[in-house]
Z-matrix of the N, CA and C atoms (Angstrom, degrees):
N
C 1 1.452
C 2 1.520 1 108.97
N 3 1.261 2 110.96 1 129.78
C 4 1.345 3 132.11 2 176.94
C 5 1.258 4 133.52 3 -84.25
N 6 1.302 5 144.58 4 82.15
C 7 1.590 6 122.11 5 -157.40
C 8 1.690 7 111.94 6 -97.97
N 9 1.698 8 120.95 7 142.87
C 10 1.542 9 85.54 8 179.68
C 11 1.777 10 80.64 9 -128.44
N 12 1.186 11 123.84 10 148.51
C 13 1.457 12 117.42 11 166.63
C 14 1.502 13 108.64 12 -101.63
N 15 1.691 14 99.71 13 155.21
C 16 1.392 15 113.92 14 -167.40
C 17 1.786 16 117.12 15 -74.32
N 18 1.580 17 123.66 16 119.53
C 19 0.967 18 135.18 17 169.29
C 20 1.488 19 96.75 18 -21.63
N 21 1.370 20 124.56 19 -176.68
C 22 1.558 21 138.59 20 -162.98
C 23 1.143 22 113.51 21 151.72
N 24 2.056 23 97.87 22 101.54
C 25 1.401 24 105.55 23 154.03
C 26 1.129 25 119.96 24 -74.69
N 27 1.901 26 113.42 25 131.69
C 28 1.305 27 114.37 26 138.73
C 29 1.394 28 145.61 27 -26.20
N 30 1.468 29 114.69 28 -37.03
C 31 1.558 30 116.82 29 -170.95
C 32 2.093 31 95.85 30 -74.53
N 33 1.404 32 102.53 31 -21.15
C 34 0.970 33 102.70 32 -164.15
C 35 1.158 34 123.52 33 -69.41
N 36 1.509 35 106.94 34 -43.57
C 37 1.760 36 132.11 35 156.22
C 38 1.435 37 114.90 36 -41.41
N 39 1.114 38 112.70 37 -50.15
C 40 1.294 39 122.26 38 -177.84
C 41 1.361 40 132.06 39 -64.37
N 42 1.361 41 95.08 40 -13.59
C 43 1.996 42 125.36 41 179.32
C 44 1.510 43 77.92 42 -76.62
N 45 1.708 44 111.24 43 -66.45
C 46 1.929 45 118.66 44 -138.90
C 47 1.383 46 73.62 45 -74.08
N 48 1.379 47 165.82 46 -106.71
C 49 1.345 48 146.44 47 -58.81
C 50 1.564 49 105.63 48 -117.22
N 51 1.595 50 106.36 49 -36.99
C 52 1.797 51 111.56 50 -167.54
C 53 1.763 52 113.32 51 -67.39
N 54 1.559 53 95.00 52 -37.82
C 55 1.759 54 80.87 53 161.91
C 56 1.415 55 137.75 54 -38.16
N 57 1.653 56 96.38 55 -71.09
C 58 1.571 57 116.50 56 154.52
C 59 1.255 58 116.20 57 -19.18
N 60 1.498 59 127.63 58 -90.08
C 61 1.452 60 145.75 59 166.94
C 62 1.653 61 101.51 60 -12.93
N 63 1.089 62 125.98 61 -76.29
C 64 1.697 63 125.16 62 178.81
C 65 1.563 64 98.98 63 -65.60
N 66 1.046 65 133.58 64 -9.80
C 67 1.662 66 103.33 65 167.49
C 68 1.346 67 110.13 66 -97.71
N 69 1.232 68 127.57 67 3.20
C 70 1.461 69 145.19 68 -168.34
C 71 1.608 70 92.33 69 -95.64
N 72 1.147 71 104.94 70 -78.63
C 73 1.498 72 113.88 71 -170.39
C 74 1.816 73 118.01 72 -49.32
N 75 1.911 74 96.83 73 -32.48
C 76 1.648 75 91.44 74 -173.21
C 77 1.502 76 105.91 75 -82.74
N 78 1.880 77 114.11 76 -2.77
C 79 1.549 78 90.93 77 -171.67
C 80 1.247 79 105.77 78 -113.13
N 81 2.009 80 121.67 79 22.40
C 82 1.082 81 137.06 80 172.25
C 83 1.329 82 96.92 81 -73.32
N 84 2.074 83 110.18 82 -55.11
C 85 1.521 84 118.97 83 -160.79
C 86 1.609 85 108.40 84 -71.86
N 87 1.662 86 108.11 85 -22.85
C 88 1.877 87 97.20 86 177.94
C 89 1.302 88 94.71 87 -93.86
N 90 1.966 89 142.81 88 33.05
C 91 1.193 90 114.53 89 -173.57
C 92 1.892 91 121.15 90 33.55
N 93 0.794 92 91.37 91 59.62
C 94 1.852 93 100.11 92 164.80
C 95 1.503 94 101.29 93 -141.90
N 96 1.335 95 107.30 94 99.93
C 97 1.475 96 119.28 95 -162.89
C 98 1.617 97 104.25 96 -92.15
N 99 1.305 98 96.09 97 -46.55
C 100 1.518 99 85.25 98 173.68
C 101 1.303 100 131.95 99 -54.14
N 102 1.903 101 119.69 100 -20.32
C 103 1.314 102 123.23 101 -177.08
C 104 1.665 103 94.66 102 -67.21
N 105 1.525 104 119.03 103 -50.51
C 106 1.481 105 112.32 104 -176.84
C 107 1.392 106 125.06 105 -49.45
N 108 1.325 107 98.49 106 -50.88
C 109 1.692 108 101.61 107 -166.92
C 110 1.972 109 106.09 108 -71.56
N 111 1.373 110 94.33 109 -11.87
C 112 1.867 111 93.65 110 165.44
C 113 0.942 112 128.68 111 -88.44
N 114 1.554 113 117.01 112 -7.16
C 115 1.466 114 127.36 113 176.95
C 116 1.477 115 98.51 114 -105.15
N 117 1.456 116 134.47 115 -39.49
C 118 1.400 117 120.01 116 160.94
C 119 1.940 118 121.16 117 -36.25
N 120 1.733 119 93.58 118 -41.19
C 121 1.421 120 84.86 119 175.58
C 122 0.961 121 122.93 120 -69.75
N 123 1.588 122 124.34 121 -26.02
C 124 1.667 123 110.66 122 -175.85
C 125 1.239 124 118.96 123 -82.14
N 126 1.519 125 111.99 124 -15.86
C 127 1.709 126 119.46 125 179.60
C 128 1.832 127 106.99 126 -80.83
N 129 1.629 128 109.52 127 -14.64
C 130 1.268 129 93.11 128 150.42
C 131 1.716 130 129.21 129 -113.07
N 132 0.871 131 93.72 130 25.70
C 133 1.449 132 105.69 131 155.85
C 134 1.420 133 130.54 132 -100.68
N 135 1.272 134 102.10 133 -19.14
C 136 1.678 135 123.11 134 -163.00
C 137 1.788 136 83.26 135 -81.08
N 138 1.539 137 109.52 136 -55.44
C 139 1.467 138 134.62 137 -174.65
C 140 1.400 139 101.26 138 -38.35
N 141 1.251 140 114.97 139 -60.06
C 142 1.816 141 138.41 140 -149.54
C 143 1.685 142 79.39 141 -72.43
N 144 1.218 143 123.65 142 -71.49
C 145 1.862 144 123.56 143 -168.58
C 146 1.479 145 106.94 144 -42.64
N 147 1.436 146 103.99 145 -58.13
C 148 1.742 147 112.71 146 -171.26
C 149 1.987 148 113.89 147 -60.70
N 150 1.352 149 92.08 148 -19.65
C 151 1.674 150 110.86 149 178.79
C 152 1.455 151 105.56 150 -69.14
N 153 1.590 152 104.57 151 -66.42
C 154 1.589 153 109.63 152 -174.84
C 155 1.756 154 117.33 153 -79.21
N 156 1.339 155 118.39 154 29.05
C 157 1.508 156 123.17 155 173.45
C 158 1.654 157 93.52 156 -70.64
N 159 1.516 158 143.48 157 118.45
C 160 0.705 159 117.72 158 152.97
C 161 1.731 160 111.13 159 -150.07
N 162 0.950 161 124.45 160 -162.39
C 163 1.807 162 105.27 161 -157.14
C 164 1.973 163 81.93 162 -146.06
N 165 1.616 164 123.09 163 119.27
C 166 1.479 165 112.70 164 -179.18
C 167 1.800 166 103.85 165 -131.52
N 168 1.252 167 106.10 166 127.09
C 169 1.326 168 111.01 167 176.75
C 170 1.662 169 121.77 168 -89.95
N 171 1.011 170 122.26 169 105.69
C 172 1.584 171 139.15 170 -155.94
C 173 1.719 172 99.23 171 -119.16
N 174 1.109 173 103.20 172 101.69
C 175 1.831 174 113.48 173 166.26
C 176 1.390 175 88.90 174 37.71
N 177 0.758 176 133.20 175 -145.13
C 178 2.037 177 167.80 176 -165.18
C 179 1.620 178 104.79 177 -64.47
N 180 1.561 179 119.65 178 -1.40
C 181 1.390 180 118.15 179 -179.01
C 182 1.406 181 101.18 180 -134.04
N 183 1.452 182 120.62 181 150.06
C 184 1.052 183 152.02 182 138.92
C 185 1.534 184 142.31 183 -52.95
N 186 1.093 185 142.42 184 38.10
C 187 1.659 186 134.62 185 -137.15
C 188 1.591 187 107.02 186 -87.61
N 189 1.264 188 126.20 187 107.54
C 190 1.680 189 151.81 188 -164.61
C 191 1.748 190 110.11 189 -92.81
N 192 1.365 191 99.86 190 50.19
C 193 1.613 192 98.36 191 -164.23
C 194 1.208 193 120.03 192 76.55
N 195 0.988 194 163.90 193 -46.70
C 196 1.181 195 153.79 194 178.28
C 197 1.936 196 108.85 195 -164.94
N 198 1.463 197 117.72 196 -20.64
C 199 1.144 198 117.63 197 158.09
C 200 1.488 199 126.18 198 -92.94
N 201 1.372 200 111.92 199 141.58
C 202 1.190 201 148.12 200 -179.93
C 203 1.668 202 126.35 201 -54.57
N 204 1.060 203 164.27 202 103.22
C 205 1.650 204 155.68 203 -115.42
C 206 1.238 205 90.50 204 -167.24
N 207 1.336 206 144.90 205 116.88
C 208 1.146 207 156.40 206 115.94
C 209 1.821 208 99.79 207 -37.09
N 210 1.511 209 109.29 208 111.27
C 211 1.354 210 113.06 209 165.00
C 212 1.375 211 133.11 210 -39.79
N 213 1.349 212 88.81 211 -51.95
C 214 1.807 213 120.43 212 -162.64
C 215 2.185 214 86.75 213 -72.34
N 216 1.234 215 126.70 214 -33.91
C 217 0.851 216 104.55 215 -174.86
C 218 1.969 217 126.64 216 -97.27
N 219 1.029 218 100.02 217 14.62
C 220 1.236 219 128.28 218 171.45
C 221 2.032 220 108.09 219 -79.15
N 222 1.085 221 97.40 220 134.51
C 223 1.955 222 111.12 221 -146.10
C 224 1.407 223 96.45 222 -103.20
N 225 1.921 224 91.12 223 -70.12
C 226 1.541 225 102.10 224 177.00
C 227 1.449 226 116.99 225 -156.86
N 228 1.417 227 117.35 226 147.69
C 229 1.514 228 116.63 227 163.48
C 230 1.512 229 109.85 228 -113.86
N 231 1.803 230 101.59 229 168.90
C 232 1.434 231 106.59 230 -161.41
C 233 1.128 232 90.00 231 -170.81
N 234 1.249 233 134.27 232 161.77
C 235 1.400 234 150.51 233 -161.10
C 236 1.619 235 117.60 234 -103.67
N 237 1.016 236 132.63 235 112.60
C 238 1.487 237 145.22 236 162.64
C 239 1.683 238 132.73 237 -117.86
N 240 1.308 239 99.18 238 143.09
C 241 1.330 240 106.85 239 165.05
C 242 1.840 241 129.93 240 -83.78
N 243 1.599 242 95.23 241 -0.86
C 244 1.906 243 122.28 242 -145.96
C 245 2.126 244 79.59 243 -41.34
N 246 1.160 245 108.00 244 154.44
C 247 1.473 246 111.85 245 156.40
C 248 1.449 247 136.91 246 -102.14
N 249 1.237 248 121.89 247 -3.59
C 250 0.819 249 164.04 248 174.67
C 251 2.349 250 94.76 249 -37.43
N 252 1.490 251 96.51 250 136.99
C 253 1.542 252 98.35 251 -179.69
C 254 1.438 253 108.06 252 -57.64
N 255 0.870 254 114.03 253 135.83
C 256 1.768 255 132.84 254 150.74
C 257 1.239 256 119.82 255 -175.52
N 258 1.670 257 102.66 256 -171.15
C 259 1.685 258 109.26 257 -160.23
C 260 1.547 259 101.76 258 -86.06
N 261 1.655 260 123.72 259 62.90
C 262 1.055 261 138.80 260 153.89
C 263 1.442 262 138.12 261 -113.00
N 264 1.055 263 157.36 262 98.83
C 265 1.496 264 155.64 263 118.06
C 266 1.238 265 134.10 264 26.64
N 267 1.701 266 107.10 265 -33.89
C 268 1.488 267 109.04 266 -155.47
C 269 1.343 268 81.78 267 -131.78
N 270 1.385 269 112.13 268 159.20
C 271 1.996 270 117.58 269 148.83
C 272 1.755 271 117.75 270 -73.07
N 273 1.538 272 101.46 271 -21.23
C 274 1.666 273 116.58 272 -173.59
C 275 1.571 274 103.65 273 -67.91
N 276 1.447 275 146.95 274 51.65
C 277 1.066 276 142.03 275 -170.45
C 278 1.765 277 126.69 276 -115.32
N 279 1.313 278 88.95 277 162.51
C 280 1.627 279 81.71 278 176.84
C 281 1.893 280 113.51 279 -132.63
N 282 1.463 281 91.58 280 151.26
C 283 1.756 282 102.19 281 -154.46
C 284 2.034 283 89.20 282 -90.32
N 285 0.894 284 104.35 283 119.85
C 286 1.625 285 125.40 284 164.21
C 287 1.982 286 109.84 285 -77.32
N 288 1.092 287 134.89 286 96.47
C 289 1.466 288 138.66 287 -165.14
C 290 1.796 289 77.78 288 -108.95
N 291 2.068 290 104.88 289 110.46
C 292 1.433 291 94.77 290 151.03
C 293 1.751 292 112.78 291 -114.04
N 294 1.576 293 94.62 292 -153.03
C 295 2.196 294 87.58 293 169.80
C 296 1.352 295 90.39 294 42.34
N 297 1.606 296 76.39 295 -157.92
C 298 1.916 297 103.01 296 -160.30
C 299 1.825 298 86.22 297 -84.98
N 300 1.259 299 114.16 298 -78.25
C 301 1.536 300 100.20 299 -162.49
C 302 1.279 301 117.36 300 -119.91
N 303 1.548 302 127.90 301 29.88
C 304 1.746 303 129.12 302 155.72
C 305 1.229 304 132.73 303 -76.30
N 306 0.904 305 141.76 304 152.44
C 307 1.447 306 158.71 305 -171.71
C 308 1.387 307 131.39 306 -146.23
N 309 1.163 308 130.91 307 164.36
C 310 1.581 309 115.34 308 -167.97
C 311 1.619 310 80.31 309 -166.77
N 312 1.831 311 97.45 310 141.35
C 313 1.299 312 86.49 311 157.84
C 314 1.680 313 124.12 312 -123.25
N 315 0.928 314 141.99 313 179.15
C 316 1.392 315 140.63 314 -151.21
C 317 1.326 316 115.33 315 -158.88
N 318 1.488 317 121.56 316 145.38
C 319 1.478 318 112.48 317 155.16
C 320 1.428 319 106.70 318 -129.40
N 321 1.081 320 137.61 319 95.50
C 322 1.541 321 127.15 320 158.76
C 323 1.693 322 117.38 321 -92.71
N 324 1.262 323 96.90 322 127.34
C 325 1.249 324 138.09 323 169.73
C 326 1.388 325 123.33 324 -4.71
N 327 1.660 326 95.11 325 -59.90
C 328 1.914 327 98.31 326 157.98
C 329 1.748 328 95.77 327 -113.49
N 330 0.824 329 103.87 328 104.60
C 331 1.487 330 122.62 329 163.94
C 332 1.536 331 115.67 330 -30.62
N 333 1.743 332 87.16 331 -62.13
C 334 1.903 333 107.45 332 -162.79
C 335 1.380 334 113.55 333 -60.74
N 336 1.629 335 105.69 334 -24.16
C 337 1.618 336 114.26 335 -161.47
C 338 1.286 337 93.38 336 -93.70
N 339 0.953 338 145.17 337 -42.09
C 340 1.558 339 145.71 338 -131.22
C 341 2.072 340 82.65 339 -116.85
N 342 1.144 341 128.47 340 -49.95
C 343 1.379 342 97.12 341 171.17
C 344 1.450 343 128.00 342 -71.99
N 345 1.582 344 126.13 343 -2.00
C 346 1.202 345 145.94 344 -164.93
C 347 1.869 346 106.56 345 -87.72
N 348 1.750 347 105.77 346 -32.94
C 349 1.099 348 123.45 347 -158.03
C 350 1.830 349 82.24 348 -77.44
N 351 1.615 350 110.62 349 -63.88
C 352 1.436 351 121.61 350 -157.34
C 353 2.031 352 96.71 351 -59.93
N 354 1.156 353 105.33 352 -42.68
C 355 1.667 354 100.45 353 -176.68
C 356 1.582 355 101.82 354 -73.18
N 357 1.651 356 130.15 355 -14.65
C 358 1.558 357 103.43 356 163.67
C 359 1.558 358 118.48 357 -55.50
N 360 1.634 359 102.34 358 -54.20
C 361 1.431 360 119.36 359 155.34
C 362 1.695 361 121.18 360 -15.22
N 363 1.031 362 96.86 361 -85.30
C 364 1.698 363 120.71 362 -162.20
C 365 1.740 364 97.62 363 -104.41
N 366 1.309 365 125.79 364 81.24
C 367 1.388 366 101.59 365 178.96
C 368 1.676 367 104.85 366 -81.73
N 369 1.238 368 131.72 367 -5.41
C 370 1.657 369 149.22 368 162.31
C 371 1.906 370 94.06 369 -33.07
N 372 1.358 371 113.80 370 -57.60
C 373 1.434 372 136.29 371 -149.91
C 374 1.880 373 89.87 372 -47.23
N 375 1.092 374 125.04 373 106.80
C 376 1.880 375 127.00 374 155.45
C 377 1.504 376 99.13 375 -63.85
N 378 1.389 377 97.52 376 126.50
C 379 1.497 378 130.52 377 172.75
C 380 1.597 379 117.36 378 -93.41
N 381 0.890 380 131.47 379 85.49
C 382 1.652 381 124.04 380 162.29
C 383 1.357 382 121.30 381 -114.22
N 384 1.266 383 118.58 382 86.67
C 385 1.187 384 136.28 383 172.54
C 386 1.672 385 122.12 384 -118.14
């Protein structure tokens, strides 16, 4: 088993966290503690999700956070910036097209290794990166 964790921009964190941070801090300064300590919880929850993004290569499968990838059925990858939600971190990512018409997009961390692993797998898999 292979683990790769997901690349992660900073600017990106900095979008999710600074809200938080001023609702933390303003309900320290009006004493309304409970508003803080409820926004502490979601920044560690927010934390706990952004923690477990991770991408694991298992014999003949792929596992994409919590979904499942048949290797062998994976077509092609290729490189994007798309912004679009998924189990990515970074904008630096690359789109996995399996089946007839799914896709997922991803950023792991070392790129080179983790598509190197799936094309031992699948050497079928088109590479454009």
């Amino acid at each position: 088993m292979k683990v790769y964790r997901s690349k992660i921009d900073w600017w990106l964190m900095f979008i999710v966290y600074v809200p938080f941070v001023f609702a933390i801090v303003e309900g320290i300064q009006k004493k309304e503690y409970l508003l803080s300590v409820v926004f502490v919880g979601i920044i560690i929850v927010i934390s706990y999700l952004f923690y477990s993004i991770q991408y694991r290569i298992e014999g003949e499968n792929v596992f994409i956070w919590r979904t499942k990838i048949e290797i062998k059925s994976i077509r092609k990858i290729y490189k994007t910036r798309n912004p679009l939600s998924s189990p990515a971190l970074s904008i630096n990512r690359i789109a996995i097209v399996y089946n007839k018409f799914d896709e997922v997009l991803i950023s792991p961390k070392d790129r080179a290794a983790f598509v190197q692993e799936l094309v031992l797998v699948n050497p079928a898999i088109e590479v454009d990166l």
